[in-house]
C-alpha angles and dihedrals in degrees: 000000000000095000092074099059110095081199136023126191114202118197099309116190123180121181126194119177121302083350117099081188099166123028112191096313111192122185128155115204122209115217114246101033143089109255106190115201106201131170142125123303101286098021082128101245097137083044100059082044089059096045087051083040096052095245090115143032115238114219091218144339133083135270116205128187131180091354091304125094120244141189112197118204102179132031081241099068085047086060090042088047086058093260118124126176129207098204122220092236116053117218106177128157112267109191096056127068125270101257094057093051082055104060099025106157100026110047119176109262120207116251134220112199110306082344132105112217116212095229115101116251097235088176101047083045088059100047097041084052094047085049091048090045083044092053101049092037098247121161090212126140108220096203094050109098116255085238090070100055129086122255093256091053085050084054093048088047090056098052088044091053084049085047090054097043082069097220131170089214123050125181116195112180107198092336099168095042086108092036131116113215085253086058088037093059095042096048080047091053080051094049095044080047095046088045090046100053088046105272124134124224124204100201113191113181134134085214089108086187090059102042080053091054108042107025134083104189123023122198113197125205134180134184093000095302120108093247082196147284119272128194093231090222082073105044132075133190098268088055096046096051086048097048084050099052102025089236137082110260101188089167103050075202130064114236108281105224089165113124113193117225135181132348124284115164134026131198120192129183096335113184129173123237090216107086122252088014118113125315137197099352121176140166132122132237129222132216110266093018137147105205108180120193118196129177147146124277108289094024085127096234096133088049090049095055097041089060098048085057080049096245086128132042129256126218092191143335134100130246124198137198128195080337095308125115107237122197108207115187104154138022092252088058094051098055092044068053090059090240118129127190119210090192129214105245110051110186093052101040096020140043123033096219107204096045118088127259096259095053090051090045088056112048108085083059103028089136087069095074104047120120127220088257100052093268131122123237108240089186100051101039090047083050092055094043105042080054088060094045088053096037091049096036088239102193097229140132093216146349086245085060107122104247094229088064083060123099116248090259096042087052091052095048079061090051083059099039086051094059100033087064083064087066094225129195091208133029130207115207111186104187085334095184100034117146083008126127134243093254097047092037088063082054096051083055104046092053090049092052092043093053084048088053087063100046100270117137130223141214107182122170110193126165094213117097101205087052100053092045095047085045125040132062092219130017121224109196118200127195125187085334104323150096112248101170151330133229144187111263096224090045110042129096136203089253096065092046090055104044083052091046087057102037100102089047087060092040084064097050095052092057090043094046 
């Protein structure tokens, strides 16, 4: 039986301080076929990948390829070795082109006869990138700088650059977390070509719908331990979600007992100063109110709520809170405003990885913990912090813990806990549970309907239908920078999101029909 296994993972245990993140996982992988990895936020499914990938150095265990142990030290003799990871945060270079992001390490030199020249082939570099765009079907300039592309086009460079490497075994860890579903089919016609042709996948995402479609084995973990390997013809959602919390979650959404009560803040005709962003937005927002906005990508909801925290200019429009017309310019003056922003893309607005905990808990209300004479106050800020910890059930062996070291959905519980310390009246989500797992995401929610139950309201833009529906009281779609409807959140349906999502689309149609 082993000899058909491409990989096998022998009890591989990995221990950091405080943290027992793997116990003697063990997981085999067959050529030719998709392996998903799923599991809670801090199962330690990206940990045993870095330990196969030779980011980390597994205590003890064995890792065997192709029928021969290995022990990898670098990232590089994994790439040597025929592995190659797409990580779940991506982390190009921005300031140089595309192409250069994509062979990175092992640019074309120019020859001269049976010679290799050591200048770069900046020719030869192009056209083996436009063939390699060409082949997987991706719209992407190589000369354009990376800084310059979306973050979906940033995801798509990233498979194409695992693609390259040639490899017989891909990770991809949440690949399709920045994708639209135009992006998600194409990456899955690579996957089913890349199966076909030998290779293995090792597909880790928290998106159940997509592990059913694409995979064909699925191996669970929780709490650092291998739950069990499952063929995905034989598992549902309902099993998946029990076998990763090791409980039956027949709601995927905690109870709402929030009642909305009486108006707090009011926008009116909000339009960006930056062309072909939002215009003339407007809605209000109640005191103890969910108001979810969906949306489809380019919708400009990012954008709306930026500038409403006054991260982007305005060119008109009016906002008012509790009746009173506010001017935000800045983000110090919206939270003197009592307005807070939990932004989308965490690792690049949001956390400052190799600082602790404590430091990234603190930052929004810094101030706070001045002294008369210029100093901060260590007491009283590790007594703030170490209450959020406890309040939000932050997995974490101390306040002095590096956040980097956190799960997804423990980061972003510091992202909360950073912004509740500012005591806001309103709170801005933007994708508040992305890359975030079934378990943590309960959690998430739990903590959004909890801080509506005190009177708290909430703005939370999230791209995923069933969320906004088990969460908001009322639904704003946007679509290319308007609003094109509200609903009720009980009595909405994916349906009407998406036919609002879409209306300016077939408005278009219609005038170009």
């Amino acid at each position: 039986m082993e000899n058909e296994y491409i990989l096998q993972i022998k009890e591989i245990s990995k221990s950091f301080p405080g943290v027992h993140a793997l116990d003697k996982v063990s997981i085999n992988v067959r050529a030719g076929s998709v392996h998903a990895l799923m599991g809670e936020n801090g199962a330690g499914k990206s940990t045993l990948m870095k330990c196969l990938f030779g980011i980390y150095d597994p205590d003890d265990g064995e890792i065997i390829l192709n029928g021969k142990s290995v022990r990898f030290e670098t990232s590089k003799q994994a790439l040597d070795a025929g592995i190659t990871m797409i990580h779940q945060e991506l982390l190009p270079i921005r300031l140089r082109p595309v192409m250069e992001n994509l062979w990175l390490g092992r640019f074309p030199k120019h020859k001269f006869k049976n010679f290799r020249l050591p200048f770069i082939n900046h020719k030869k570099m192009y056209e083996d990138t436009f063939a390699l765009f060409k082949d997987l079907n991706m719209e992407i300039d190589p000369k354009v700088w990376v800084r310059d592309l979306s973050a979906s086009k940033i995801q798509l460079l990233e498979i194409a650059k695992a693609v390259s490497n040639k490899a017989k075994i891909i990770i991809m860890d949440e690949p399709t977390s920045s994708l639209t579903e135009n992006e998600v089919n194409q990456l899955f016609e690579i996957i089913r070509r890349l199966r076909s042709e030998g290779v293995a996948i090792i597909y880790i995402s928290h998106k159940i719908e997509e592990i059913l479609a694409i995979s064909d084995d699925v191996s669970i973990m929780r709490d650092g331990r291998h739950i069990g390997t499952y063929a995905a013809k034989d598992l549902n959602t309902s099993l998946i979600i029990k076998y990763m919390v090791g409980r039956d979650l027949s709601n995927r959404f905690p109870p709402k007992d929030n009642v909305p009560g009486a108006l707090v803040m009011e926008v009116k005709d909000l339009t960006s100063a930056i062309t072909r962003s939002f215009k003339n937005v407007s809605f209000n927002l109640c005191r103890g109110e969910i108001l979810g906005v969906g949306g489809l990508v380019g919708a400009q909801r990012t954008e709306l709520v930026e500038s409403i925290f006054g991260l982007r200019p305005l060119e008109s429009g009016q906002i008012f809170i509790n009746n009173k017309e506010i001017r935000v310019q800045n983000s110090r003056q919206a939270i003197n405003k009592k307005l807070a922003l939990v932004t989308e893309e965490r690792r690049a607005t949001g956390i400052i990885p190799m600082r602790s905990i404590k430091d990234n808990m603190l930052l929004a209300n810094i101030r706070r913990y001045i002294s008369f004479f210029g100093l901060i106050s260590e007491k009283k800020g590790e007594a703030d912090c170490e209450e959020k910890i406890k309040a939000l059930n932050i997995k974490t062996p101390s306040s002095k813990t590096l956040i980097r070291d956190l799960s997804g959905g423990n980061q972003q519980k510091v992202l909360f806990a950073r912004w509740l310390l500012t005591e806001p009246d309103i709170l801005i989500l933007d994708e508040p549970t992305r890359g975030i797992d079934v378990g943590a995401k309960y959690e998430i929610y739990n903590i959004i309907i909890s801080l509506a139950r005190e009177g708290k309201s909430i703005i939370m833009i999230s791209s995923e239908m069933p969320e906004l529906l088990g969460i908001s009281d009322r639904i704003m779609v946007m679509c290319e920078g308007r609003v094109t409807g509200f609903l009720e959140g009980k009595n909405a349906t994916q349906e009407d999101i998406m036919r609002l999502a879409a209306q300016f689309e077939k408005y278009e149609e219609k005038i170009s029909a």
